[in-house]
C-alpha positions in Angstrom: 124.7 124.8 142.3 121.8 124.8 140.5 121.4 121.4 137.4 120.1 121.9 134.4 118.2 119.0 132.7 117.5 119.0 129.0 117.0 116.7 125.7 119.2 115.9 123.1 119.1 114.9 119.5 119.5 111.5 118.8 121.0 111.6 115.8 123.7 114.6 116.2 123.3 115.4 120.0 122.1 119.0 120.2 120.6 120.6 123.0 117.0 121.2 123.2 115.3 117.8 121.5 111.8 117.2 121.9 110.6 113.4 121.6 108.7 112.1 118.9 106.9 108.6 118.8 107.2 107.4 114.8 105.2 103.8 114.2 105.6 102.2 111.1 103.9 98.4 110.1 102.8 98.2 113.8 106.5 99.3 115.0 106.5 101.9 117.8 109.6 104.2 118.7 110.4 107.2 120.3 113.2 109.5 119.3 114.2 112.7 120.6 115.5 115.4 117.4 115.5 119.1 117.1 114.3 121.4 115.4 116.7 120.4 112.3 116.4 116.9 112.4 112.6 116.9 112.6 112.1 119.4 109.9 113.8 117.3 107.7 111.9 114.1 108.6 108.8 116.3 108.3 110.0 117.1 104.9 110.7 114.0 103.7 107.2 112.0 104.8 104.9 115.2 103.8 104.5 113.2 99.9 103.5 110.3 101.9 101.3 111.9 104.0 99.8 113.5 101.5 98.9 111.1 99.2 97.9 108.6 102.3 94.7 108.7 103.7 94.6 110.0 107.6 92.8 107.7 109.6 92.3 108.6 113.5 94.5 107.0 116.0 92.4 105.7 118.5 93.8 106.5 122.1 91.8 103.8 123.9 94.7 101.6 123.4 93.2 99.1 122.2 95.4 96.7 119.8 93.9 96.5 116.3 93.8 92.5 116.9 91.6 93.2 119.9 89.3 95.5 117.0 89.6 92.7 114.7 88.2 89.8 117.1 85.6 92.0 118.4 84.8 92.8 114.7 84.6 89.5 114.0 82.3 88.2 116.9 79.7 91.4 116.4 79.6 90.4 112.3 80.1 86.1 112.6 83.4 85.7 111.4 85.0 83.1 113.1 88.3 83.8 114.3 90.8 81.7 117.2 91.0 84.0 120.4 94.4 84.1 120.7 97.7 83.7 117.7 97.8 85.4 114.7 94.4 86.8 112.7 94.5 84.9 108.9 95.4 88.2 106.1 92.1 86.8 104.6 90.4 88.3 107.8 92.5 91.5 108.0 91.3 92.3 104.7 87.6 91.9 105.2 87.9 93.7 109.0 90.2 96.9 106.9 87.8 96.4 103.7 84.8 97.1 106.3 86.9 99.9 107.7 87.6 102.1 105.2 
């Protein structure tokens, strides 16, 4: 007897999902739609995307703190090594960015 294995949608459990990984305000998850339920989520960020500017996702994995500190150090911003970067920072690091 031969078992099949396959995805399905999170939201209304179809057969043949493929996973998606969405992040939003540094909040990563995976979820696994079809063809519908990804069209219309597609659908409805394409304004967003549009009017957003693309930025590459760096695949080093490297945390955007760890960019920040190293930022910091290379440019003589002092910064603590470990707890949460000040916003005042975060804007000059993004501001030198963009």
């Amino acid at each position: 007897m031969a078992v099949q294995t396959y995805k399905v949608d999170d939201l209304d459990g179809t057969k043949g999902a493929e996973t998606h990984k969405l992040v939003l305000d540094g909040v990563a998850v995976t979820v696994d739609l079809g063809e519908g339920n990804y069209g219309k989520l597609s659908a409805f960020l394409e304004p967003f995307f549009k009017a957003g500017t693309v930025k590459a996702n760096g695949t080093n994995g490297e945390s955007e703190t760890a960019k920040v500190r190293a930022w910091c150090a290379e440019n003589g911003v002092e910064v603590n090594p470990k707890g949460r970067i000040p916003e005042a920072i975060m804007e000059q690091y993004r501001a030198a960015m963009a």
